[in-house]
N, C-alpha and C positions, 0 to 999 in steps of 0.2 A: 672315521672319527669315533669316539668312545662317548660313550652315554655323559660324562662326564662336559667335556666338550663341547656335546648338544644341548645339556642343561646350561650352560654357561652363554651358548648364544643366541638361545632365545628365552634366557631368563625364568627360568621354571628350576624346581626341583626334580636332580638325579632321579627319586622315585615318581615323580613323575613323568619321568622317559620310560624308564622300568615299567610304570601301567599303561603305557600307552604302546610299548613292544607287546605287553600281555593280550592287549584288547588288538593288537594290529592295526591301529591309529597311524602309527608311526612306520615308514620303511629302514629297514634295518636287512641286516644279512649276520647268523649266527655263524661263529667259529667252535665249535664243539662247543662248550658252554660259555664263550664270549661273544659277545653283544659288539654289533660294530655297524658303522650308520657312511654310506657312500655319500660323498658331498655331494655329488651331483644331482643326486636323488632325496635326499635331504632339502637342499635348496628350492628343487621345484613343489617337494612337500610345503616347505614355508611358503612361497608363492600362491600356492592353489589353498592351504586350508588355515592358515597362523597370523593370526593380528594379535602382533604386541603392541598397539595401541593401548593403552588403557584410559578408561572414562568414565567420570566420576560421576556420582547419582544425581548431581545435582543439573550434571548436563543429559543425563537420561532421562530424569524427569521432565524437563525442562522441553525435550524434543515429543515425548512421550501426549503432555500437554498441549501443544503446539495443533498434534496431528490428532487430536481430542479424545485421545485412548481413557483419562481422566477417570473416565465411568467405570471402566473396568480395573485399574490396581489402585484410583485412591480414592 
């Protein structure tokens, strides 16, 4: 798959693929100077480290409160 590809499927920006091959966040496999990502291996990456969830402040604070963290961020 091409960085391209992987931006697209889990909804991030291309240089965000790009700094995450940098820092070795991400599994990838280099072709001379092309970037290329094995689905299989990709996939179990998203399994194990990738929440495209996304959650809004108002239910983090919301939980934040709940569990009476309160004292410490408000």
């Amino acid at each position: 798959m091409t960085a391209k590809q992987v931006s697209e499927l889990i909804e991030v920006k291309r240089s965000t693929i790009y700094q995450w091959v940098h820092e070795g966040f991400i599994p990838y496999v280099k072709l001379g100077k092309t970037v290329r990502f094995k689905k299989a291996e990709l996939f179990r990456w998203i399994d194990k480290n990738y929440r495209k969830e996304r959650v809004s402040f108002k239910t983090v604070e919301k939980t934040l409160r709940k569990k009476s963290f309160q004292r410490e961020f408000f």
